[in-house]
MARDRENMI-519689 format. One record per atom (N, C-alpha, C): residue number from 0; residue in three letters; atom name; y, x, z. Coordinates in pm, whole numbers, plus 32768, in hexadecimal, padded with zeros to 4 digits. Layout:
<rs>
   n res atom    v    u    w
 NUM ala   CA    Y    X    Z
...
</rs>
This chain:
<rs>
   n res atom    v    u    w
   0 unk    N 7F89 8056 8000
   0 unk   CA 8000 8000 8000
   0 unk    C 807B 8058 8000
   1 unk    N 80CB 803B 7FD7
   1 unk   CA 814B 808F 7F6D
   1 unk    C 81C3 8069 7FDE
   2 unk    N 821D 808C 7F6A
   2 unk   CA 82BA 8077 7FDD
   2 unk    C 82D5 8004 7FA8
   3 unk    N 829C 7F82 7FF5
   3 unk   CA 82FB 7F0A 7FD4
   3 unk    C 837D 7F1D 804C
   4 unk    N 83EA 7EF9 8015
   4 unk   CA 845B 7EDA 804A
   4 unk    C 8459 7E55 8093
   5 unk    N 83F0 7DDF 8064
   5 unk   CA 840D 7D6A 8099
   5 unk    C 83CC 7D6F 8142
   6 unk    N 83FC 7D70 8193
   6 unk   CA 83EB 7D92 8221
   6 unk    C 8362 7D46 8247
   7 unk    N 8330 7CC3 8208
   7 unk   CA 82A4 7C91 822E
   7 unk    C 8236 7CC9 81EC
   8 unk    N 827E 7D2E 8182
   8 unk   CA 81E6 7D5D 810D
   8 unk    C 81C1 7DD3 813A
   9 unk    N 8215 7E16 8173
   9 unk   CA 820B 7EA1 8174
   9 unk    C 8194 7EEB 81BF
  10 unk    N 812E 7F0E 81AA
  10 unk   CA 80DB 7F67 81C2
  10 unk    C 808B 7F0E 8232
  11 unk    N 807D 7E89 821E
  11 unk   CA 8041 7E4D 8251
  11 unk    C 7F87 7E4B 8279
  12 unk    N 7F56 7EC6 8237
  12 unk   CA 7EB8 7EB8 8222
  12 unk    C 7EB2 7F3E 8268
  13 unk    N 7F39 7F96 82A3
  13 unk   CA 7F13 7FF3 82F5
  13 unk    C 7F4B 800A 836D
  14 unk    N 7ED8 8038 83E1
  14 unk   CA 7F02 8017 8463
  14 unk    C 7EE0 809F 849B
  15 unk    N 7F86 80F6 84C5
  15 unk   CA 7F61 8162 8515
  15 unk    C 7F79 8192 8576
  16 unk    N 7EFA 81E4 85AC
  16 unk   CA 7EDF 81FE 8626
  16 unk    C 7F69 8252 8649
  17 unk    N 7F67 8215 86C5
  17 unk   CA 8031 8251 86FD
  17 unk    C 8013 82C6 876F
  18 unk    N 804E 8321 8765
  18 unk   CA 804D 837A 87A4
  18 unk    C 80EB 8377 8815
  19 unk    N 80D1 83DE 8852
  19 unk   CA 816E 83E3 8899
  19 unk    C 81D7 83F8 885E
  20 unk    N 81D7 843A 87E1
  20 unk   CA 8263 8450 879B
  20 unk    C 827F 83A5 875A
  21 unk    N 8240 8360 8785
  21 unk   CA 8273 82BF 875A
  21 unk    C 82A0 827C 87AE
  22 unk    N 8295 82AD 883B
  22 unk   CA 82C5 827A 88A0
  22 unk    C 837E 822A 88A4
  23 unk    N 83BE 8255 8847
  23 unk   CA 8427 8204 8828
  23 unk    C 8445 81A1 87DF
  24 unk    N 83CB 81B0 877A
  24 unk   CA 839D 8130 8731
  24 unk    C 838E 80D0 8779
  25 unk    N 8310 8132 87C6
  25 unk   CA 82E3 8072 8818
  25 unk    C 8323 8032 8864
  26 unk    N 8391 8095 88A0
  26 unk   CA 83DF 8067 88EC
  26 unk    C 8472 800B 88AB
  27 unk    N 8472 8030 8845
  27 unk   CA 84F1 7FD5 87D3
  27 unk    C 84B0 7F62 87CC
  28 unk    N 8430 7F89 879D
  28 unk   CA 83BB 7EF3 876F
  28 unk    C 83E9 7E90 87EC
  29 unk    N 83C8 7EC2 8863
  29 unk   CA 83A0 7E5A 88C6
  29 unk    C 8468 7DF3 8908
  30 unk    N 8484 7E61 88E8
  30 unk   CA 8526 7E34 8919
  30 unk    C 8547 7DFA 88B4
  31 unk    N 8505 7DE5 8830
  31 unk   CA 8564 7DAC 87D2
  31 unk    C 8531 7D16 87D5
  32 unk    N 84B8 7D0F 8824
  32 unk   CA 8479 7C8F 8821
  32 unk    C 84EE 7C22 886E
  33 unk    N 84DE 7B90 8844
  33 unk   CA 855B 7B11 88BD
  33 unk    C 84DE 7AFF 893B
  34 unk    N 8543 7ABA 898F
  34 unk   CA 84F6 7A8B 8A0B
  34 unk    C 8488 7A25 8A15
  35 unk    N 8476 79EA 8994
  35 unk   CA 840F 79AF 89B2
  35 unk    C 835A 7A19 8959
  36 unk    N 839F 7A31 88FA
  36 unk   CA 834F 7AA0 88D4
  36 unk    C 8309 7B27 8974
  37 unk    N 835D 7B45 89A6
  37 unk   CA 833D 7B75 8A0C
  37 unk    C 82DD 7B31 8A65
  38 unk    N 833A 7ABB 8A7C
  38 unk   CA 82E1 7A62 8AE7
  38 unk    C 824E 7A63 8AA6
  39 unk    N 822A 7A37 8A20
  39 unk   CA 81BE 7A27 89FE
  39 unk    C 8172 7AD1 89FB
  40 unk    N 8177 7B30 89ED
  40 unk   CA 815E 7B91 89FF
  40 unk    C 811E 7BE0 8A74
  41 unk    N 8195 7BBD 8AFE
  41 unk   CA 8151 7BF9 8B7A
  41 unk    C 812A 7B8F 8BA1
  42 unk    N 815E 7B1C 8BAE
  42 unk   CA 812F 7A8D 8BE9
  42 unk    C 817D 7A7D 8C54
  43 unk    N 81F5 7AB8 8C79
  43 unk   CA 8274 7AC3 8CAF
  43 unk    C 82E6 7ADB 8C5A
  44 unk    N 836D 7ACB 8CBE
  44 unk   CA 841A 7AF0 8C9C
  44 unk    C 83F9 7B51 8C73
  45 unk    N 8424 7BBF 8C30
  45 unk   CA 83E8 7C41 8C05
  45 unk    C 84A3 7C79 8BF1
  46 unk    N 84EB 7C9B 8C4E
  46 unk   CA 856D 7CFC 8C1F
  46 unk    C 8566 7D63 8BDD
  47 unk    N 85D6 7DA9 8B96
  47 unk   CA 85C5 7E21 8B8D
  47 unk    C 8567 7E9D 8BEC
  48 unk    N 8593 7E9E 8C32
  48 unk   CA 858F 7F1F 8CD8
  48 unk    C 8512 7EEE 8CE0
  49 unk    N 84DC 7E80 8CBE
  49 unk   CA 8402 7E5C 8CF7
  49 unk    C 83F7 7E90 8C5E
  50 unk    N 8425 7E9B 8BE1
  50 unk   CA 83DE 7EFA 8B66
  50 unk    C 83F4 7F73 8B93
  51 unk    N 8470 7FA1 8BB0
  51 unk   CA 846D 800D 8BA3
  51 unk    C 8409 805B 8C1B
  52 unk    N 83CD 8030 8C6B
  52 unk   CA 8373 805D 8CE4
  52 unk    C 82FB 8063 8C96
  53 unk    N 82D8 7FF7 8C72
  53 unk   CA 8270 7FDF 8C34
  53 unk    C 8259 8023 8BBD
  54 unk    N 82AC 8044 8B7E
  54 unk   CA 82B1 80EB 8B0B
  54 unk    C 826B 8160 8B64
  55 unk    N 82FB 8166 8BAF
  55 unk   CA 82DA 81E7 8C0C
  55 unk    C 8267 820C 8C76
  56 unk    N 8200 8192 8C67
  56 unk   CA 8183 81C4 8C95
  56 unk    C 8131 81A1 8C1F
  57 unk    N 8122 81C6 8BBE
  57 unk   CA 80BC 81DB 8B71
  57 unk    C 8088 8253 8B57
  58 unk    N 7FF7 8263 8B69
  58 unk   CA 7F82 82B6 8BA4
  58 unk    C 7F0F 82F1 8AEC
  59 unk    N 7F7B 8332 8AC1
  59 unk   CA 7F2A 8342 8A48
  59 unk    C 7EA6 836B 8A3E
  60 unk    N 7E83 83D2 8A8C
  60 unk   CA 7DFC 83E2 8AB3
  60 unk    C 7D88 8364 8B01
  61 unk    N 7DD7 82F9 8B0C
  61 unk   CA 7D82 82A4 8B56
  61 unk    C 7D5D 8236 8AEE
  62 unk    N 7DF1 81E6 8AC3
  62 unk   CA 7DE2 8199 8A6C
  62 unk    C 7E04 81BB 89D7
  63 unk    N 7DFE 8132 8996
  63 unk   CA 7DF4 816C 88CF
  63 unk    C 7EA3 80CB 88B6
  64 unk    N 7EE9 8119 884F
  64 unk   CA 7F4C 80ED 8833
  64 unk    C 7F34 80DA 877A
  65 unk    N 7F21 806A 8753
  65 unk   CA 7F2E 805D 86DE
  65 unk    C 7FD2 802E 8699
  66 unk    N 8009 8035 8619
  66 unk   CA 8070 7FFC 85F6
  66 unk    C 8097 7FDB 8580
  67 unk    N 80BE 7F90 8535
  67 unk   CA 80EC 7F4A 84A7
  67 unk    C 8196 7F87 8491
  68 unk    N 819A 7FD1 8434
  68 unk   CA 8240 7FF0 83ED
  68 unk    C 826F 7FCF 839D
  69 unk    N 82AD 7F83 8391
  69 unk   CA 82F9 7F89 82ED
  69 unk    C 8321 800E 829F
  70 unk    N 8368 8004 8233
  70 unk   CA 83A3 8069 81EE
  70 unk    C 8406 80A6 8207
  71 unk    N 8447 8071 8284
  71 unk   CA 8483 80A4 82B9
  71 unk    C 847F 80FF 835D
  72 unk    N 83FE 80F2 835C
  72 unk   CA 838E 8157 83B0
  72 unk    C 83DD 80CF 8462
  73 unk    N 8402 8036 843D
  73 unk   CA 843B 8012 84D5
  73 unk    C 83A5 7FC7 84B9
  74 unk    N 8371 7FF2 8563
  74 unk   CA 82E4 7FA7 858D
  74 unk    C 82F5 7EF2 8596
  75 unk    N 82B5 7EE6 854B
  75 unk   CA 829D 7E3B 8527
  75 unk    C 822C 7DEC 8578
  76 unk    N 81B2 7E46 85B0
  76 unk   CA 8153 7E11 85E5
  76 unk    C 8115 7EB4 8649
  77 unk    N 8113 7E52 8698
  77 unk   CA 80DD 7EB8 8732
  77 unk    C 805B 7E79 8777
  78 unk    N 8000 7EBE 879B
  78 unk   CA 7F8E 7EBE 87F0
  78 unk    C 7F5F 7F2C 883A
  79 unk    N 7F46 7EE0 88A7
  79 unk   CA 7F30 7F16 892A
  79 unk    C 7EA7 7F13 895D
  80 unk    N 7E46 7F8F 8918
  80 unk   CA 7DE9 7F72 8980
  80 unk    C 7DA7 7FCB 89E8
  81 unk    N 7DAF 7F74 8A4F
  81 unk   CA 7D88 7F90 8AD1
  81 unk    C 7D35 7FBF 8B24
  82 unk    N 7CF6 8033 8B26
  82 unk   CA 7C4D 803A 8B67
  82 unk    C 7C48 803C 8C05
  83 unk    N 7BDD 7FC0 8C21
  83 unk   CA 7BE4 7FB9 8CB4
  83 unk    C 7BBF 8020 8D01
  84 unk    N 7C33 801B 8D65
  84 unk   CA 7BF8 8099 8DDF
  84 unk    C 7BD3 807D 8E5B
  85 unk    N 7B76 7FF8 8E4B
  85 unk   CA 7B37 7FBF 8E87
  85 unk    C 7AA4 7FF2 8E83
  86 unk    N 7A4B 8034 8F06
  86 unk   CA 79F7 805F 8EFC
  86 unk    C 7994 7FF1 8EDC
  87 unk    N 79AB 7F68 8F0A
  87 unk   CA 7918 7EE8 8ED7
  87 unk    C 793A 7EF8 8E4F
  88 unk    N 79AC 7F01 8E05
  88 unk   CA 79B7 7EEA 8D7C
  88 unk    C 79DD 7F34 8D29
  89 unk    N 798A 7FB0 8D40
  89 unk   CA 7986 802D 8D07
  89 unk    C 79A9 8030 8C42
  90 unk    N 7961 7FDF 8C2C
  90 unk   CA 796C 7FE5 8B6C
  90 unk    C 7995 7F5A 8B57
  91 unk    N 7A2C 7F3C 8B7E
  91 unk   CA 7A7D 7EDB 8B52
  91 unk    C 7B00 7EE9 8B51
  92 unk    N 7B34 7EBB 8AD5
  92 unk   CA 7BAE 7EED 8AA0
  92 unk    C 7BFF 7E43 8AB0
  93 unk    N 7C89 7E3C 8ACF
  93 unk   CA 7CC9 7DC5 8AC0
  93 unk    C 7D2E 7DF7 8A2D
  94 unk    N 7D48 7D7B 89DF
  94 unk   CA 7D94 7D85 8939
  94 unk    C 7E11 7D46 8986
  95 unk    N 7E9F 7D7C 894F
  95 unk   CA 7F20 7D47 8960
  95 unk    C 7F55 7D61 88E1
  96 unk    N 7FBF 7D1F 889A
  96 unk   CA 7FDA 7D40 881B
  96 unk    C 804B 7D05 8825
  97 unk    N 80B2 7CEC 87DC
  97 unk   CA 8140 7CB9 87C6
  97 unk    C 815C 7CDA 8728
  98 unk    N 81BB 7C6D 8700
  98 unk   CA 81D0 7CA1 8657
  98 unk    C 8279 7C71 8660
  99 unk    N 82BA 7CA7 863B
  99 unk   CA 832F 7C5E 861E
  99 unk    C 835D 7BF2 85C8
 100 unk    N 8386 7BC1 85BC
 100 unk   CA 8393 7B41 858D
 100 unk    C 83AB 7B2D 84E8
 101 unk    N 83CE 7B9E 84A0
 101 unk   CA 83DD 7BCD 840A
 101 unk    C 8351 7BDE 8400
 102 unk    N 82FE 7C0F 8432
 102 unk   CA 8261 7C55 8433
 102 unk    C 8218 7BC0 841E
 103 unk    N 822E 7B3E 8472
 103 unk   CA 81D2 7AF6 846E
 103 unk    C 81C3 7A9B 83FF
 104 unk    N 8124 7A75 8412
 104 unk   CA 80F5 7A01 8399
 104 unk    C 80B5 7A5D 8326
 105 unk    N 808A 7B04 831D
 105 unk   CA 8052 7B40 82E6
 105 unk    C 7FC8 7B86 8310
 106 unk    N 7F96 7B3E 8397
 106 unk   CA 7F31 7BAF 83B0
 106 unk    C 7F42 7BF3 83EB
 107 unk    N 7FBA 7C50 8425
 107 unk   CA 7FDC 7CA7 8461
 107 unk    C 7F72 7CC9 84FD
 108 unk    N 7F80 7C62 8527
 108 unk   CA 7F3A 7C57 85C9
 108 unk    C 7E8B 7C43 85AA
 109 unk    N 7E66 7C2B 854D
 109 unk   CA 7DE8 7BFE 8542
 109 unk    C 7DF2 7CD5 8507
 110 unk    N 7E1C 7CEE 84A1
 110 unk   CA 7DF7 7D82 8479
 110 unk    C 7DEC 7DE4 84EF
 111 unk    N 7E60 7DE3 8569
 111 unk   CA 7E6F 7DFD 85C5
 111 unk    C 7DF8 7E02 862F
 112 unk    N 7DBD 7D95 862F
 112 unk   CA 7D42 7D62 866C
 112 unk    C 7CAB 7DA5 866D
 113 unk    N 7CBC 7DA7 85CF
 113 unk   CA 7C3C 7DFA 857D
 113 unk    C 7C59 7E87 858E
 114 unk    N 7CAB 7EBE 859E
 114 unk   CA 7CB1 7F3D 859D
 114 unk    C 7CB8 7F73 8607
 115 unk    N 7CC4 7F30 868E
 115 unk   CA 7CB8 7F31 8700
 115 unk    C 7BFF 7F27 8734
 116 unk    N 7BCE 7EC0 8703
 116 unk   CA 7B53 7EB9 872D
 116 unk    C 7ADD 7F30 86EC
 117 unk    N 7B06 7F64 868B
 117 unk   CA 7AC2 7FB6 861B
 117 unk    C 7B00 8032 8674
 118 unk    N 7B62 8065 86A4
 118 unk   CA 7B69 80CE 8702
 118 unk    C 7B34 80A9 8788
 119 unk    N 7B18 802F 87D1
 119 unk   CA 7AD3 802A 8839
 119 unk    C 7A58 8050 882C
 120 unk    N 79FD 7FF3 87DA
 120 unk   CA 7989 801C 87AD
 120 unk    C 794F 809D 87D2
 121 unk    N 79B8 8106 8762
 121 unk   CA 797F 81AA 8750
 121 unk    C 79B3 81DE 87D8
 122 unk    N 79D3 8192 8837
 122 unk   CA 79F1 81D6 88CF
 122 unk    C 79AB 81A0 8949
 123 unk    N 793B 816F 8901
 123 unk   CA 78C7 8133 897D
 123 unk    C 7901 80D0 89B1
 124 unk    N 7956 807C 898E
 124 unk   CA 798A 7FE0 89BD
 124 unk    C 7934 7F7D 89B0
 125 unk    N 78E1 7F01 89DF
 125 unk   CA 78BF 7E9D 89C1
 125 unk    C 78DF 7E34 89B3
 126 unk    N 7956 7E2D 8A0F
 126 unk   CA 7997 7D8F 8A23
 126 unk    C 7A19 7D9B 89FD
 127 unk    N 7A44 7D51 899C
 127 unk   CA 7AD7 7D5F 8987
 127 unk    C 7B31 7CF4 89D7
 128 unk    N 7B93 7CD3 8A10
 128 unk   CA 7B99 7CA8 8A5B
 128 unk    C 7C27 7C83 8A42
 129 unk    N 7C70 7BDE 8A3F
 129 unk   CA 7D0F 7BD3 8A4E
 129 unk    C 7D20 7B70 8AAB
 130 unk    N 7D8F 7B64 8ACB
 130 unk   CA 7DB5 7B2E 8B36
 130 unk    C 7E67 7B0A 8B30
 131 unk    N 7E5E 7A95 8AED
 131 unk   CA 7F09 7A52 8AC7
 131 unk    C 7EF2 79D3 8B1E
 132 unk    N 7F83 798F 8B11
 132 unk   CA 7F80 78D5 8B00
 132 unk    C 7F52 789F 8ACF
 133 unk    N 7F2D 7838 8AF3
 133 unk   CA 7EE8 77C7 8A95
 133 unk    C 7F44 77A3 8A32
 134 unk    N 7FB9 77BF 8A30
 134 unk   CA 8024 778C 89DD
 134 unk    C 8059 77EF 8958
 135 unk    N 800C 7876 894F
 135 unk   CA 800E 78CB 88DF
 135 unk    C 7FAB 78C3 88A7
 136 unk    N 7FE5 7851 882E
 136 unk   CA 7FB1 782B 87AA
 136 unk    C 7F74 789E 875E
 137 unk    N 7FBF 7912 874B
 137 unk   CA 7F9D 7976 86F9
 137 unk    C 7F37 79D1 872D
 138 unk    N 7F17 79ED 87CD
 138 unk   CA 7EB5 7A27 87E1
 138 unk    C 7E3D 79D9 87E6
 139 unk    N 7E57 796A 880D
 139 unk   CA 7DD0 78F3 881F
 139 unk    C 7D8D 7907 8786
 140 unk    N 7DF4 78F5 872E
 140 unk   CA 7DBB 78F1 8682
 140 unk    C 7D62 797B 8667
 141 unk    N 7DAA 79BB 868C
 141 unk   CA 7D5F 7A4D 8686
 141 unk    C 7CE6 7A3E 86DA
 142 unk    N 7CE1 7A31 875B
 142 unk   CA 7C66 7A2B 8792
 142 unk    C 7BE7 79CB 8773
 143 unk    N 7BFC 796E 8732
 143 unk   CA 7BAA 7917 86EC
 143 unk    C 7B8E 7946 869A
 144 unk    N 7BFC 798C 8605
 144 unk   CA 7BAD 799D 85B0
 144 unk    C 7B60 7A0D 85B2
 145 unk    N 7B55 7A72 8627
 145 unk   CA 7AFB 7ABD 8640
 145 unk    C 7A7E 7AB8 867D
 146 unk    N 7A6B 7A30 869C
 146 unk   CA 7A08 7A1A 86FC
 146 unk    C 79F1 7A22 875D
 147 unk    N 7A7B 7A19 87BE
 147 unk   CA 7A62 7A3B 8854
 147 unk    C 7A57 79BA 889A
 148 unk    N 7A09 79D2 8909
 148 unk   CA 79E3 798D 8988
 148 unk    C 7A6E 794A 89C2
 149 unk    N 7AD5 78E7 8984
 149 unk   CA 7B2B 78C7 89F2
 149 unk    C 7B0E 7869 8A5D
 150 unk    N 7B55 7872 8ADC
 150 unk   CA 7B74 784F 8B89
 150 unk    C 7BCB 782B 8B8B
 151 unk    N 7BEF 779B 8BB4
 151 unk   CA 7C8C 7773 8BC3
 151 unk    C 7C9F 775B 8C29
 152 unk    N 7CCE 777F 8CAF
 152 unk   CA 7D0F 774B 8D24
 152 unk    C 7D9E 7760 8D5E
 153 unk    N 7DFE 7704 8D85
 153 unk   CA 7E81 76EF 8DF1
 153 unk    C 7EC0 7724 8D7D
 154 unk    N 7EEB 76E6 8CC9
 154 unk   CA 7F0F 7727 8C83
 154 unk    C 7F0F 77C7 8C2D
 155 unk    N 7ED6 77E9 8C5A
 155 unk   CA 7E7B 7885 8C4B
 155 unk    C 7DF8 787E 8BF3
 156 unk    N 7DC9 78D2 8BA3
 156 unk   CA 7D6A 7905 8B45
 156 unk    C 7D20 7970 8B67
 157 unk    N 7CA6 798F 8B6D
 157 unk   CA 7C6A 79E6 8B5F
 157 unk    C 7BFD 79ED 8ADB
 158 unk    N 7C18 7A6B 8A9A
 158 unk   CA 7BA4 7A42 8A0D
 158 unk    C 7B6C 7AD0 8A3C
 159 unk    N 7AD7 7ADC 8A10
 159 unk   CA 7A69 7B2F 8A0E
 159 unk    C 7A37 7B2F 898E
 160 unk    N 7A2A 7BB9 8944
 160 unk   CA 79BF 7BBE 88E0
 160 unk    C 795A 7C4C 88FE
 161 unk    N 791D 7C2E 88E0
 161 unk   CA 788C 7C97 88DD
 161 unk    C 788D 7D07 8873
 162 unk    N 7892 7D69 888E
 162 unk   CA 78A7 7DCA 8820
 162 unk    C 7812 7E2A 8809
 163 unk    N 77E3 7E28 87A1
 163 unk   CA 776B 7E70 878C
 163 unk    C 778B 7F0F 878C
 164 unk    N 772E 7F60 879F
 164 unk   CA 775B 7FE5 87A4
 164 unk    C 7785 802A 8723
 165 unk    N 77DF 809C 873D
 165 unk   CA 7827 80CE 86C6
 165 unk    C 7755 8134 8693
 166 unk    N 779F 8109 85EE
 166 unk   CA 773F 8172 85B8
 166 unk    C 7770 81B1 852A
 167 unk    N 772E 8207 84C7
 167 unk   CA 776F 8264 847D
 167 unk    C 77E0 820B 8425
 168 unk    N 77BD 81B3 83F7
 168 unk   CA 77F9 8131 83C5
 168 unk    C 788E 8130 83E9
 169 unk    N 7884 8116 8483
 169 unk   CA 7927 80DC 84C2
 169 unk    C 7945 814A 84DE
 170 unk    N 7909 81D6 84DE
 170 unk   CA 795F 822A 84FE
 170 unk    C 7988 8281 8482
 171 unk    N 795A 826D 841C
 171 unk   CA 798B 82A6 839E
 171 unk    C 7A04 8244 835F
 172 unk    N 79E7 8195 836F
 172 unk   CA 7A60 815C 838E
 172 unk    C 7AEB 816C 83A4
 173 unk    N 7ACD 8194 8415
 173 unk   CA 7B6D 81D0 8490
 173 unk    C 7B81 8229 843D
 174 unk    N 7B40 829F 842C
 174 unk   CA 7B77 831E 83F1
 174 unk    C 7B9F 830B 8356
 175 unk    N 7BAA 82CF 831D
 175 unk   CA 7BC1 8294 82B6
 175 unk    C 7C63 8243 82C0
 176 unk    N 7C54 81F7 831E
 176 unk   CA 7CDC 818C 832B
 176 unk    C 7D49 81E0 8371
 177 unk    N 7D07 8262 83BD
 177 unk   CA 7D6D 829F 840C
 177 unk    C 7DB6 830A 8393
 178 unk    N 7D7B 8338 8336
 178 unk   CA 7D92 8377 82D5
 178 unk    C 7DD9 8350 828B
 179 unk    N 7DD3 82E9 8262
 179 unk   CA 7E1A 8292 8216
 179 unk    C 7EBA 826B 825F
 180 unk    N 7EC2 822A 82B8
 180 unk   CA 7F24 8230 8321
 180 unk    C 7F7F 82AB 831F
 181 unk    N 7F2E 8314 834A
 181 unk   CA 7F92 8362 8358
 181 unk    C 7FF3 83BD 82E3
 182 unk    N 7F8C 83AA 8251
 182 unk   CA 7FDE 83C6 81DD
 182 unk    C 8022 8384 81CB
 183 unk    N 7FFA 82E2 81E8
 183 unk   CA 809B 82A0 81CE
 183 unk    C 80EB 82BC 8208
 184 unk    N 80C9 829D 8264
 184 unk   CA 8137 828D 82E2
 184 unk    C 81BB 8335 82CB
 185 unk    N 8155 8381 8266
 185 unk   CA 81C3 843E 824D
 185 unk    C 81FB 840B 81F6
 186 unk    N 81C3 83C5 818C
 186 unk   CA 8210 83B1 80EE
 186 unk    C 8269 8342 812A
 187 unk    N 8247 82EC 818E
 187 unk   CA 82FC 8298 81A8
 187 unk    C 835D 82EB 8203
 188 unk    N 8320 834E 8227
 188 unk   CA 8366 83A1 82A0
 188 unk    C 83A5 840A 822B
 189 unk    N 8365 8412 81B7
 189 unk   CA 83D2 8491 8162
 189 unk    C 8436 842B 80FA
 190 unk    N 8420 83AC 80CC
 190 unk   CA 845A 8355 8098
 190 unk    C 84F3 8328 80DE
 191 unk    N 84F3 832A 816B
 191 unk   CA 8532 82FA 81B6
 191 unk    C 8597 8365 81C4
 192 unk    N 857A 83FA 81C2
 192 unk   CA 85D6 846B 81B9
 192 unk    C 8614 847D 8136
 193 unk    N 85C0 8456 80DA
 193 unk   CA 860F 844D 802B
 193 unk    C 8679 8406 802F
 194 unk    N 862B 839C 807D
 194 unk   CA 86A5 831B 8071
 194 unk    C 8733 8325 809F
 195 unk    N 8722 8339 811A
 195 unk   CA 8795 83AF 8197
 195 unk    C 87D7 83FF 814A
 196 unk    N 8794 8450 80FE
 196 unk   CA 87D5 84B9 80E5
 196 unk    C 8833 8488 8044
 197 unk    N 8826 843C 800B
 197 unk   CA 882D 840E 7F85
 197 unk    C 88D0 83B5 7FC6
 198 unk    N 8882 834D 8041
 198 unk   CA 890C 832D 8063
 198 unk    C 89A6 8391 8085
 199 unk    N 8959 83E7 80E1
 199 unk   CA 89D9 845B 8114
 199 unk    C 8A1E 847C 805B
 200 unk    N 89BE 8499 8011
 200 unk   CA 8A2C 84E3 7FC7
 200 unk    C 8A7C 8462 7F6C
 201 unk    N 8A2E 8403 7F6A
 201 unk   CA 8A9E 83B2 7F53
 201 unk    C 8B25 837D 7F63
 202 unk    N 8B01 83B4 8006
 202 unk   CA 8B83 837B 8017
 202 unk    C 8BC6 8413 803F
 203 unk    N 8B99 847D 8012
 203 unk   CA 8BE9 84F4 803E
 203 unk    C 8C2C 84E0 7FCC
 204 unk    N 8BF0 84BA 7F1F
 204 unk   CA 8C30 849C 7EC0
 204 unk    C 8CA1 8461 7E8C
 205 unk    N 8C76 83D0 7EDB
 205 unk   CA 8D16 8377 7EC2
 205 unk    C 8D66 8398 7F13
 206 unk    N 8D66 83ED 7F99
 206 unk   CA 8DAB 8405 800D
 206 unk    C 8E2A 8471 7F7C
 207 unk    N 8DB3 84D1 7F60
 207 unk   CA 8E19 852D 7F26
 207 unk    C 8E53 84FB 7EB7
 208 unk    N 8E2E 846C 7E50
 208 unk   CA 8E74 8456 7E0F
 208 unk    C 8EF7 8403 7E06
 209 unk    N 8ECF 83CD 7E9F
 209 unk   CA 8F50 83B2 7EBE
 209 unk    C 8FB9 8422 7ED7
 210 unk    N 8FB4 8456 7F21
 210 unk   CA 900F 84B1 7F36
 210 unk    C 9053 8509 7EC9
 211 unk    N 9012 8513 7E5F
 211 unk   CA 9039 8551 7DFF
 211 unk    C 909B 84C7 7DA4
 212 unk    N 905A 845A 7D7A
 212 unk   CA 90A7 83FB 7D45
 212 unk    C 9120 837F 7DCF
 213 unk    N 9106 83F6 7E38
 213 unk   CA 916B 83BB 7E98
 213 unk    C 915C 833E 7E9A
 214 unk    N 90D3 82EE 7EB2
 214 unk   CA 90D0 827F 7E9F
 214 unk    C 90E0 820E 7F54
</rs>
């Protein structure tokens, strides 16, 4: 998938694995979300100062950060997943995801989803595990059409799916989608400096042609 400019097309079939140098992404991502987007997200008020905490403890070595960019490398879709450090629930991961509101009605959260469980898998996970409102339409949809186990109680959701073990298959998979990902993700990261740079001299151009035609 190429450089679409149109902010819902853009590189929609690739989802990559986020490291710490994205940590400002995700953090633009999550602040750029409204309050009810939030609300549906943590399942609380969610302020600034509770993202920005909630950035600032993320445990890269513990958990896996997936993410959706446009062409303009701003994160469109975020997932969060979680591995329990719960000793009864040793190989279970909880899914959190958010998309911004340009992002939705394409798949975004369902791609998000798959690429999340396909890295649980190859990390000895069995149970994938979410946990929203009963009142987020978009994760409920997702969790159905994946086949999970949903629990509804006091307005609250719990969905369960069963994950079979990773084998050469899903793990040649990943290494495949992560590859892919991350060439794009350079060719919009060197596109984006052309672009930058194409602008500056533009306007270093008319700057000086004004001045010369004293305009």
């Amino acid at each position: 998938m190429g450089f679409v400019l149109n902010e819902q097309r853009a590189a929609f079939n690739l989802v990559l694995k986020l490291q710490p140098a994205h940590l400002q992404s995700i953090r633009d991502h999550l602040l750029s979300l409204g309050a009810d987007d939030r609300y549906l997200r943590f399942g609380m008020p969610a302020t600034d100062d509770f993202i920005h905490r909630y950035v600032d403890g993320f445990d890269f070595t513990r958990d896996c950060f997936f993410g959706v960019t446009n062409s303009r490398l701003e994160m469109i879709g975020l997932a969060h997943l979680a591995y329990s450090d719960n000793p009864a629930t040793p190989h279970t991961a909880e899914f959190g995801v958010s998309v911004t509101e340009g992002g939705r009605g394409f798949g975004v959260g369902t791609l998000l989803f798959k690429r999340s469980a396909i890295h649980a898998r190859n990390t000895g996970i069995t149970v994938l595990y979410v946990h929203c409102l009963s009142t987020n339409a978009a994760m409920m949809h997702i969790a159905r059409k994946a086949g999970m186990t949903v629990e509804y109680a006091y307005g609250e959701a719990d969905a369960f799916l069963t994950l079979p073990p990773g084998d050469p298959q899903s793990i040649s998979l990943e290494v495949l989608q992560d590859q892919s990902a991350q060439f794009d993700y350079k060719m919009k990261e060197h596109l984006k400096r052309v672009l930058t740079s194409q602008a500056r001299l533009f306007r270093f151009g008319f700057q000086s042609f004004r001045r010369q035609h004293q305009l």
